[in-house]
Structure formats: C-alpha cells, structure tokens
DSSP file (Angstrom, degrees, kcal/mol; ACC not computed):
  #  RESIDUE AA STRUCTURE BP1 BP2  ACC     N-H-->O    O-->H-N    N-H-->O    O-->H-N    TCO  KAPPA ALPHA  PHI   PSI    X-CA   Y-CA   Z-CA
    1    1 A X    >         0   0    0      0, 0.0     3,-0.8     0, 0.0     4,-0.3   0.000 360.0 360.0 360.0 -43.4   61.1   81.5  -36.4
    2    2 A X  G >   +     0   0    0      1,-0.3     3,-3.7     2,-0.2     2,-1.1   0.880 360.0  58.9 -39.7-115.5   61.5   78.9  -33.3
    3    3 A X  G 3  S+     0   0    0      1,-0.3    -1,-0.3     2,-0.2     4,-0.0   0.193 116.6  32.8 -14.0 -32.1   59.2   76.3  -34.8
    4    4 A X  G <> S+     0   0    0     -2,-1.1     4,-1.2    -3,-0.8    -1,-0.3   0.379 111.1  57.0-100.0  14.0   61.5   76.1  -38.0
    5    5 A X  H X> S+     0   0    0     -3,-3.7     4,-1.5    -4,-0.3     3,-0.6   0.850 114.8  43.6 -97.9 -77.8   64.7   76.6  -36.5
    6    6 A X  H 34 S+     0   0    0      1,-0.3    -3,-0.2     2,-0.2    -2,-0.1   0.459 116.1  54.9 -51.6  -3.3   63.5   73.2  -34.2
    7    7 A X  H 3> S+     0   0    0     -5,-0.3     4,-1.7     3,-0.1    -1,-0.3   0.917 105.5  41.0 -70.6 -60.9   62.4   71.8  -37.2
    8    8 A X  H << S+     0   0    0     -4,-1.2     4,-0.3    -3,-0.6     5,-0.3   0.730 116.1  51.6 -52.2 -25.9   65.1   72.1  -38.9
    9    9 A X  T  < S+     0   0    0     -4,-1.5     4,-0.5     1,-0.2    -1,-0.2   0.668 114.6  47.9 -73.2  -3.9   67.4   70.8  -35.5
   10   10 A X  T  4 S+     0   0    0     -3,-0.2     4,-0.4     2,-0.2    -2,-0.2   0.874 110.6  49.4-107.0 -34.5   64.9   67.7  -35.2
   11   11 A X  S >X S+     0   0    0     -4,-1.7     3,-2.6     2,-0.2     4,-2.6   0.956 111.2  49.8 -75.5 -83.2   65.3   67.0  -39.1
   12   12 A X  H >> S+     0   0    0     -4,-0.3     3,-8.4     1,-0.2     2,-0.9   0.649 118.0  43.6 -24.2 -96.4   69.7   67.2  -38.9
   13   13 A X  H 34 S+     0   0    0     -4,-0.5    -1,-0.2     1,-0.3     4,-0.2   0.346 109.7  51.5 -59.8  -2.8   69.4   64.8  -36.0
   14   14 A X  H <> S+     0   0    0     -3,-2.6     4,-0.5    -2,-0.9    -1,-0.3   0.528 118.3  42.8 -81.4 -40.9   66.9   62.6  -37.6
   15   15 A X  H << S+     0   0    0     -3,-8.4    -2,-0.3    -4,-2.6    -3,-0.1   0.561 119.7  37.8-105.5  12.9   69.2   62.5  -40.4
   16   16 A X  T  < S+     0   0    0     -4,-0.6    -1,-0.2    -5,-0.3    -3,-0.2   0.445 114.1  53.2-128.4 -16.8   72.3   62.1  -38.7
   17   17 A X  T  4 S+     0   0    0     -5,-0.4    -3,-0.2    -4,-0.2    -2,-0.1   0.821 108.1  52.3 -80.8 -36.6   71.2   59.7  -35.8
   18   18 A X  S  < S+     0   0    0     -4,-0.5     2,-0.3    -5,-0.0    -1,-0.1   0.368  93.1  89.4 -66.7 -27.3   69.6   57.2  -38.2
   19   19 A X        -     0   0    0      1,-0.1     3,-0.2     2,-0.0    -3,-0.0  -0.657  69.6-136.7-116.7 163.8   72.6   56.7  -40.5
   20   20 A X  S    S+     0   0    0     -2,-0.3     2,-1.1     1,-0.2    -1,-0.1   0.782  73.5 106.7 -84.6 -33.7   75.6   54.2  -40.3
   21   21 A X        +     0   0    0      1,-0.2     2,-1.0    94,-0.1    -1,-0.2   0.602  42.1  97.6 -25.5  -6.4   78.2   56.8  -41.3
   22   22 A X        +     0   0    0     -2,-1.1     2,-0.3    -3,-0.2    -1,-0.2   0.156  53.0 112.0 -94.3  39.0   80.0   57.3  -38.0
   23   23 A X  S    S-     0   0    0     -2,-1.0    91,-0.1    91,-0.2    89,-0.0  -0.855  83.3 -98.0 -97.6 164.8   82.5   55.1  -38.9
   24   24 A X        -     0   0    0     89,-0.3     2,-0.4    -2,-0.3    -1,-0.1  -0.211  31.0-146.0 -79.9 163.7   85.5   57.0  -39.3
   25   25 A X        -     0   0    0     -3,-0.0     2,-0.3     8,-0.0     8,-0.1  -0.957  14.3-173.6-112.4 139.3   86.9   58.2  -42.8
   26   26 A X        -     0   0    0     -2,-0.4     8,-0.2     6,-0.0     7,-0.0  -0.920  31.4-109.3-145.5  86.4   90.5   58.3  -43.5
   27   27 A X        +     0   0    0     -2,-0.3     2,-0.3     6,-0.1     5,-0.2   0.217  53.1 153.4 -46.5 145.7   92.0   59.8  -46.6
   28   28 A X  B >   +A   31   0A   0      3,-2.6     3,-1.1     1,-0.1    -1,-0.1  -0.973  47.2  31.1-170.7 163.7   93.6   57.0  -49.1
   29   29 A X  T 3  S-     0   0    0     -2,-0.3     3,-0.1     1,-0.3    -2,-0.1   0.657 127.1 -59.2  64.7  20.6   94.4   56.1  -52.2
   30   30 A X  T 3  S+     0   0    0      1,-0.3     2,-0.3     2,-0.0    -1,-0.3   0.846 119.4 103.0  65.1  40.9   95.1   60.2  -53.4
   31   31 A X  B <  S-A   28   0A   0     -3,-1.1    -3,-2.6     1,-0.1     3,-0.3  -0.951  71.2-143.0-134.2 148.4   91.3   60.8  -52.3
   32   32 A X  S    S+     0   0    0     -2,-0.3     2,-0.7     1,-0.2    -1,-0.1   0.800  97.2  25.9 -71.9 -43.9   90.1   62.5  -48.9
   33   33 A X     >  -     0   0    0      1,-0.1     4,-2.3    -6,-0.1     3,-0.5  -0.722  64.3-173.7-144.5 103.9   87.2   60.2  -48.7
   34   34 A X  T  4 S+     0   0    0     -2,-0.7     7,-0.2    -3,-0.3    -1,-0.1   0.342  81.9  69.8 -59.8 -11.0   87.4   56.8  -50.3
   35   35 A X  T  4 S+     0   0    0     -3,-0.1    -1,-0.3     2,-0.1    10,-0.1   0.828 116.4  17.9 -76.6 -45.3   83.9   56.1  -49.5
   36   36 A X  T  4 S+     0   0    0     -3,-0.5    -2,-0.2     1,-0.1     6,-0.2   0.798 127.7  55.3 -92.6 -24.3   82.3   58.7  -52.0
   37   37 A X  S  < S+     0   0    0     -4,-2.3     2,-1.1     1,-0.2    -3,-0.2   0.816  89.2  74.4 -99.9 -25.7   85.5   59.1  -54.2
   38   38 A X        -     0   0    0     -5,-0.3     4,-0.3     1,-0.2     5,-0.2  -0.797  68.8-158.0 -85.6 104.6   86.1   56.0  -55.0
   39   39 A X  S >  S+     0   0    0     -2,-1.1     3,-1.0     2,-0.2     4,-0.4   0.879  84.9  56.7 -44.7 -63.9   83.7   55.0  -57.5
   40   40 A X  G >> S+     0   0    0      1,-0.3     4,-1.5     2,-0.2     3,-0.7   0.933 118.5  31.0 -44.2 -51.5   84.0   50.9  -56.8
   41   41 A X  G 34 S+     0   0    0      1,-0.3    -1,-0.3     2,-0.2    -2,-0.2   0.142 104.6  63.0-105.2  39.8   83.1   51.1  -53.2
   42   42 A X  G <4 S+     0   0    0     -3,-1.0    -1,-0.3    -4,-0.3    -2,-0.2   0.053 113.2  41.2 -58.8 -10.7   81.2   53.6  -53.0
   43   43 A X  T <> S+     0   0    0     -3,-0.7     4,-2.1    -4,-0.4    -2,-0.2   0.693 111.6  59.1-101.0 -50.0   79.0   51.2  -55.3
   44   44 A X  H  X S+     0   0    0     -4,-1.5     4,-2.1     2,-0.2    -3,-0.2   0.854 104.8  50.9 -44.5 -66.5   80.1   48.2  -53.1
   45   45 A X  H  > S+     0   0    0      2,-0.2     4,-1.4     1,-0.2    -1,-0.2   0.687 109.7  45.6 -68.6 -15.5   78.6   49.9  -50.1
   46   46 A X  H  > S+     0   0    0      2,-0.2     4,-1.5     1,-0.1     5,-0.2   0.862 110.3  55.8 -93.9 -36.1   75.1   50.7  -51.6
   47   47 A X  H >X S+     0   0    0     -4,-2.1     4,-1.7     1,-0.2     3,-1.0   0.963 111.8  45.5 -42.0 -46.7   75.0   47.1  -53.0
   48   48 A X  H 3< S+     0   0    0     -4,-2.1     3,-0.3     1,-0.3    -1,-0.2   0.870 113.3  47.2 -62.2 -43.4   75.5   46.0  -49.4
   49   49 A X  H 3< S+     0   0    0     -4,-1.4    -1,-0.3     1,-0.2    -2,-0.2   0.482 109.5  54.8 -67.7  -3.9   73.0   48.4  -48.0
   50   50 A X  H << S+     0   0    0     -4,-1.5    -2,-0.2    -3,-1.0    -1,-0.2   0.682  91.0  95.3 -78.7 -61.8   70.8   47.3  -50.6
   51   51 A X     <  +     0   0    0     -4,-1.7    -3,-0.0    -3,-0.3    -4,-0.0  -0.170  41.7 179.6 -79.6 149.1   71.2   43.3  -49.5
   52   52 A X        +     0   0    0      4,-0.0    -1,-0.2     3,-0.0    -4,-0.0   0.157  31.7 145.3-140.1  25.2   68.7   42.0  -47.3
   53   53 A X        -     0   0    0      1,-0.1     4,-0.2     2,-0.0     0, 0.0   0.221  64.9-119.1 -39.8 161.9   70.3   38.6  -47.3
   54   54 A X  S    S+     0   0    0      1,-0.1     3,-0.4     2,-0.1    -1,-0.1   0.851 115.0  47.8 -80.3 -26.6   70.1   36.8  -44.1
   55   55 A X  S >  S+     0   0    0      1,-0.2     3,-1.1     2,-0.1    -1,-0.1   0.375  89.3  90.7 -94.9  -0.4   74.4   36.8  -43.8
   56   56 A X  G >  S+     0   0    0      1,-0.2     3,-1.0     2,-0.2    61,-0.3   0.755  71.1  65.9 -81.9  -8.9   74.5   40.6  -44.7
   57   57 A X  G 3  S+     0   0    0     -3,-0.4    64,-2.3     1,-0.2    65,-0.4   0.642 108.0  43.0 -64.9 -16.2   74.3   41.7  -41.0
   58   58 A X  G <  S+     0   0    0     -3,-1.1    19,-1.9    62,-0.2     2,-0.5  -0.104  89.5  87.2-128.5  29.3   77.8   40.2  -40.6
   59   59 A X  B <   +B   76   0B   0     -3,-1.0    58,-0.6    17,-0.2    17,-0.2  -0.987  51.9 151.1-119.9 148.1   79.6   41.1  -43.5
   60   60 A X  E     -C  116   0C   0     15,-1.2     2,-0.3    -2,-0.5    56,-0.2  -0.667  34.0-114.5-132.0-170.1   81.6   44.9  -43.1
   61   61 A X  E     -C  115   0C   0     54,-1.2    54,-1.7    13,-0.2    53,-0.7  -0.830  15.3-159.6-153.3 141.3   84.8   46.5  -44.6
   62   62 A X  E     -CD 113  73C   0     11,-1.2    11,-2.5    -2,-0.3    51,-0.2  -0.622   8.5-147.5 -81.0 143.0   87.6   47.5  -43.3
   63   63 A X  E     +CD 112  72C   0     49,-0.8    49,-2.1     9,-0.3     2,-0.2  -0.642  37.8 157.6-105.9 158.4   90.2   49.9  -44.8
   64   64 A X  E     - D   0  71C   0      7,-0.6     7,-0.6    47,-0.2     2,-0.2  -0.886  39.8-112.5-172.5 176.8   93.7   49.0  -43.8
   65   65 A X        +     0   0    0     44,-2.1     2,-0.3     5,-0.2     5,-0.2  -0.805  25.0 171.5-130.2 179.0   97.3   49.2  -44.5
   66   66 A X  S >  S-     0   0    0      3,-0.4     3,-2.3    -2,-0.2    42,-0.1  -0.556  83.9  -8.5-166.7 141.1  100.1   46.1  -45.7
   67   67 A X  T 3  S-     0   0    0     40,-0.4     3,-0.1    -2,-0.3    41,-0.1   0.601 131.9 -59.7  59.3  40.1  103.8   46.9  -46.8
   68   68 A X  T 3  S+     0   0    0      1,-0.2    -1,-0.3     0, 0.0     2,-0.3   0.441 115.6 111.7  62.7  16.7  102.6   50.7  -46.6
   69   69 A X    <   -     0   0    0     -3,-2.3    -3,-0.4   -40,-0.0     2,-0.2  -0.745  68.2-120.8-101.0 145.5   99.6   50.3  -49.4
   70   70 A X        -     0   0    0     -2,-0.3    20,-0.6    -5,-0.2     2,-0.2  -0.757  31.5-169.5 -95.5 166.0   95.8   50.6  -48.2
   71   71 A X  E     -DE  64  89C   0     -7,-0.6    -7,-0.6    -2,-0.2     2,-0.3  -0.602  22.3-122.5-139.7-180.0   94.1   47.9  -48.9
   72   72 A X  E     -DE  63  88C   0     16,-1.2    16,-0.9    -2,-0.2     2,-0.4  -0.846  22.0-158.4-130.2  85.6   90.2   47.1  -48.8
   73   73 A X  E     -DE  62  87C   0    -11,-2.5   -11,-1.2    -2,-0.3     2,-1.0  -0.699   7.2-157.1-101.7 127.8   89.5   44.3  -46.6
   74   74 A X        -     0   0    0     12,-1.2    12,-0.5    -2,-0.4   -13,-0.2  -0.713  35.1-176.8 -90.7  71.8   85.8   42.5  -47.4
   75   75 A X        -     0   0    0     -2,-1.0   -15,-1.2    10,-0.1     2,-0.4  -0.166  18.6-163.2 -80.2 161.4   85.5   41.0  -43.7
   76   76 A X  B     -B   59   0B   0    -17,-0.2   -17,-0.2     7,-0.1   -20,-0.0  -0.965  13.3-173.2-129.2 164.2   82.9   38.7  -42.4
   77   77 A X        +     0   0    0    -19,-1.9     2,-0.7    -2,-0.4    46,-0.2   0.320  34.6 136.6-148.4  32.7   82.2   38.0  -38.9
   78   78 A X    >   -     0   0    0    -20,-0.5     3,-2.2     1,-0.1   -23,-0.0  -0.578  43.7-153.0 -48.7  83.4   79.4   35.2  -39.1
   79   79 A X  T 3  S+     0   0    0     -2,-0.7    -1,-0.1     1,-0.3     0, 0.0   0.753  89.9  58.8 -59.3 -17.3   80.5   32.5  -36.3
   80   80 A X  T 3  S+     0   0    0      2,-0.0     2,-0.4     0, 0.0    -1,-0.3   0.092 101.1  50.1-107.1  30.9   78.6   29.8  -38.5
   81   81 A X    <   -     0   0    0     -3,-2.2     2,-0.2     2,-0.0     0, 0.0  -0.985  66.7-142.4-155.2 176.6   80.4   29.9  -41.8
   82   82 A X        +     0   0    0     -2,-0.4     2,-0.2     2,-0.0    -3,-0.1  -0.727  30.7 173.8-169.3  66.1   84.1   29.9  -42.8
   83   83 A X        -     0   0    0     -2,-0.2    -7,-0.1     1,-0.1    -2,-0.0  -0.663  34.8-113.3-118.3 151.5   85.0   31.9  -45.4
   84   84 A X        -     0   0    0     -2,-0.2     2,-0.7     1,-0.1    -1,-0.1  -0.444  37.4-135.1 -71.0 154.7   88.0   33.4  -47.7
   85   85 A X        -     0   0    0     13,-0.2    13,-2.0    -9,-0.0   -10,-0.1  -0.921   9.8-147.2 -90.9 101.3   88.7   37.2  -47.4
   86   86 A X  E     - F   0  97C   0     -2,-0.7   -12,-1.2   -12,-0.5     2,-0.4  -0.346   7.9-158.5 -65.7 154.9   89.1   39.0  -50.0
   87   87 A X  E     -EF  73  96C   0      9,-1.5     8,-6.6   -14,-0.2     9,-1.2  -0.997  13.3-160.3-141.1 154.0   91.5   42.1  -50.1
   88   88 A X  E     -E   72   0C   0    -16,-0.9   -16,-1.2    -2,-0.4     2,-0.3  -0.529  11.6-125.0-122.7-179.6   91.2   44.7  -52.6
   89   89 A X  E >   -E   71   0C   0    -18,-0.2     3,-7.1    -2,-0.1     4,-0.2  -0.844  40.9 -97.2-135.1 146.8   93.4   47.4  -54.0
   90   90 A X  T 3  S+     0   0    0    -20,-0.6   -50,-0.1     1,-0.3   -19,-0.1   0.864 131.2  54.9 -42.5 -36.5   92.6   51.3  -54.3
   91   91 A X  T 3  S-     0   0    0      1,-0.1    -1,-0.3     2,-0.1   -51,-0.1   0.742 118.9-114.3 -44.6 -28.8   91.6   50.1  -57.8
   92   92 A X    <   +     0   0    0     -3,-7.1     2,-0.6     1,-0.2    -2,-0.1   0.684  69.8 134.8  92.5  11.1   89.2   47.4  -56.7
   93   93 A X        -     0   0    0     -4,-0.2    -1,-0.2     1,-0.1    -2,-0.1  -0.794  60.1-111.3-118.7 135.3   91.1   44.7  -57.9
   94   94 A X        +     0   0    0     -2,-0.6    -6,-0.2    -6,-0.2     3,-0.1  -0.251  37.7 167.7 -44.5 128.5   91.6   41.5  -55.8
   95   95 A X        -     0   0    0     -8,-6.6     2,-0.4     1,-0.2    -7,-0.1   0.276  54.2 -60.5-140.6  32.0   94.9   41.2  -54.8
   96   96 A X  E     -F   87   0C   0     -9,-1.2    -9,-1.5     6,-0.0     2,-0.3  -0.990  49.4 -68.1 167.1-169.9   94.5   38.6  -52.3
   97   97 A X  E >   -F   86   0C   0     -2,-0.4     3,-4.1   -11,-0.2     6,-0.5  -0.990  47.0 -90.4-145.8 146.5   93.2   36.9  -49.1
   98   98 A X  B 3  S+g  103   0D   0    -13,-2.0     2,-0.5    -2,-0.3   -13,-0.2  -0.044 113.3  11.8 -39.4 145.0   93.5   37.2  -45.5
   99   99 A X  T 3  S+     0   0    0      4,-0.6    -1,-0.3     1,-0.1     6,-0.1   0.186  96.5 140.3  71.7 -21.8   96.3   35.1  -44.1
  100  100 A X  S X  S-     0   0    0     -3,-4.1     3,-1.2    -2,-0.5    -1,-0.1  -0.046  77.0 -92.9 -55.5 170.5   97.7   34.4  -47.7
  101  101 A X  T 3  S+     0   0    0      1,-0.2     3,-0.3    -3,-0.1    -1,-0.1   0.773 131.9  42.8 -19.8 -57.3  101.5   34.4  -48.5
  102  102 A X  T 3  S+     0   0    0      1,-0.3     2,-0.3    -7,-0.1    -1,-0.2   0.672 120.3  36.9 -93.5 -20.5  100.9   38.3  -49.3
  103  103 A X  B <  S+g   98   0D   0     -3,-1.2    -4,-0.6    -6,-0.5    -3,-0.3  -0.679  74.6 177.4-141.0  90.0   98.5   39.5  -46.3
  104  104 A X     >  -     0   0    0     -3,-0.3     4,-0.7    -2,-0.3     3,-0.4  -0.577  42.1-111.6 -63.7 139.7   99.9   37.4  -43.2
  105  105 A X  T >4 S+     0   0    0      1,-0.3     3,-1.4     2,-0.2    -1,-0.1   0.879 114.4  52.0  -9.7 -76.1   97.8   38.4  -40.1
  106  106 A X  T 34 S+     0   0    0      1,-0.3    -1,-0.3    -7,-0.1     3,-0.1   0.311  99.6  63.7 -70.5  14.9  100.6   40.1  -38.5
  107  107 A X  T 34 S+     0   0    0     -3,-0.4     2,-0.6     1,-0.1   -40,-0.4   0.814  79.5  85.7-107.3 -38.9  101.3   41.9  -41.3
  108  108 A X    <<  +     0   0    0     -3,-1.4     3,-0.3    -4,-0.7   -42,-0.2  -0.681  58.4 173.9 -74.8 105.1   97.7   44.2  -41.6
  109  109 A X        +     0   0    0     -2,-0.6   -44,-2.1     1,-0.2    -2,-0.0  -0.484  50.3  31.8-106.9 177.5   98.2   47.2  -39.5
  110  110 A X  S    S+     0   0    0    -46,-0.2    -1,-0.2     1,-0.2     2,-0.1   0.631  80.7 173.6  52.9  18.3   96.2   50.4  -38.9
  111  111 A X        +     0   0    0     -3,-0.3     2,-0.4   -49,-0.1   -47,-0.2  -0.189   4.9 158.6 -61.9 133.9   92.8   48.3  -39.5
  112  112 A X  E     -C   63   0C   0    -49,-2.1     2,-1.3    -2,-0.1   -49,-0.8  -0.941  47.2 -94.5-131.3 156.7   89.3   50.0  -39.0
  113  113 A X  E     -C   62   0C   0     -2,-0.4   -89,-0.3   -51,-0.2   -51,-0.2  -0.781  30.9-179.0-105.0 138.0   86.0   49.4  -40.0
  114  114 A X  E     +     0   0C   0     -2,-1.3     2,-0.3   -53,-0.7   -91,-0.2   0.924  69.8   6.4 -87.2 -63.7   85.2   51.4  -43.0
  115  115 A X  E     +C   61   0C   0    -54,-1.7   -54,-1.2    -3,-0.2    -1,-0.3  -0.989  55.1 162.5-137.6 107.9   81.5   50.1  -43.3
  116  116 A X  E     -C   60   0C   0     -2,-0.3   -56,-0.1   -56,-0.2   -59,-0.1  -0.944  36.9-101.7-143.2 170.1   79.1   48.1  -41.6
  117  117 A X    >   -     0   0    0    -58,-0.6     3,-0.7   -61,-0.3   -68,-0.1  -0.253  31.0-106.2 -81.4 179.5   75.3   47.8  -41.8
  118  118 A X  T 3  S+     0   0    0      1,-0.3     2,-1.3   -69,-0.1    -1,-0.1   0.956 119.7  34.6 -36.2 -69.7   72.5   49.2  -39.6
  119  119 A X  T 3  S+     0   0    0      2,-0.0     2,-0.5    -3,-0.0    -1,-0.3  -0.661  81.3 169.5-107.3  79.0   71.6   45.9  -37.9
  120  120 A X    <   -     0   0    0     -2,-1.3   -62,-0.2    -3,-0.7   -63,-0.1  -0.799  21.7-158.6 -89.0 140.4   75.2   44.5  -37.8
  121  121 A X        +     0   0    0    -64,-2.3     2,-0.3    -2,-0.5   -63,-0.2   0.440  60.9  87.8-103.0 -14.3   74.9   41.4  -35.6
  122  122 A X        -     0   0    0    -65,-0.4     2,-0.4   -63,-0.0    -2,-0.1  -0.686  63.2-145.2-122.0 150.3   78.6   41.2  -34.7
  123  123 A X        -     0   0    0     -2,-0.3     2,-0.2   -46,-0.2    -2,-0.0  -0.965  22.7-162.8-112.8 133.0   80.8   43.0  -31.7
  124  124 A X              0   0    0     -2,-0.4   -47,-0.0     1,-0.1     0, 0.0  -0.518 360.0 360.0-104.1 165.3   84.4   43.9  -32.8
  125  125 A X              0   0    0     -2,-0.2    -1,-0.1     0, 0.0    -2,-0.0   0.367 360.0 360.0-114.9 360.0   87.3   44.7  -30.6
C-alpha cells in the first residue's frame, strides 16, 4: 500500500513540477478558465508550446483589462527585435496594438501573464 500511495505522490509531483501552468488563471470573457475554455487560445498556447523557433522563448501572453474589457495581449520580450503587439478580443479577433490610439500604455490595467514557455529567456517585473 506505501509503495503505491509514494508512487502515486512521486507521479502528481512529477506532473505538477514539470509543467508551465502556475501562472495564475482568472475567469474572463463569461468562462472560469479562458485557457481551456476558450477554444482560440487554448489552440494558440499549444501552437506556442509546439514551436521550437529560436524567438519562442521570448514570446508569452498576457490577459489584461482596457476601458473594462479583457483583452489578450501577444507580448514579446526579445531585447534584439522590435515588434508590433497585437491585442486580441475574448473572440480572438485583433482589435489592436500596444500603444495604439485604442491601447495607450497607461491605459492596460490588471495585466498578468497568462502563458509563457518552459525555457522562457525573459525576467518580468
């Protein structure tokens, strides 16, 4: 009985030490967990875990709020490139870019990171 009760404890922590999930999850968009319930990213995130690109260690997303809507923020945090940000809509649909006219800086509150890979290369504050 020991020997599979400490199997089973060694297996859970194997499978729960190992994975990227422990970012937090945050209900949005009328779903409790926008990572599984939401079809598009949930789809989004396996592509990403999937890519074995040299820049995919410094791309994440953030969930977020603007003008009291969440948003989906596609961030990157690559010091050698210079790129637009998309932001997305519980839908999935582009509805913008960082800094535009519509998602000024000062404007994205409540931000977190939603998703990032194992071997993410970048420190956030």
């Amino acid at each position: 009985m020991k020997r599979i009760s400490l199997a089973a404890i060694l297996v859970g922590l194997l499978a729960f030490g190992c994975n990227n999930d422990d970012v937090t999850v945050i209900s949005a968009c009328d779903v409790e967990n926008p990572i599984e319930d939401l079809e598009w990213l949930r789809s989004e995130i396996q592509r990403r875990k999937n890519d074995t690109s040299a820049d995919a260690v410094y791309c994440y997303i953030e969930q977020a709020k603007s003008d009291g809507q969440t948003i989906f923020i596609y961030n990157d945090c690559n010091p050698l490139a210079s790129k637009v940000i998309p932001i997305l809509n519980c839908s999935g649909t582009s509805v913008g870019f960082l800094g535009d006219e519509n998602f000024r800086l000062n404007g994205i509150e409540k931000r977190f990171v939603l998703f990032r890979p194992t071997d993410f290369a970048c420190k956030l504050d």
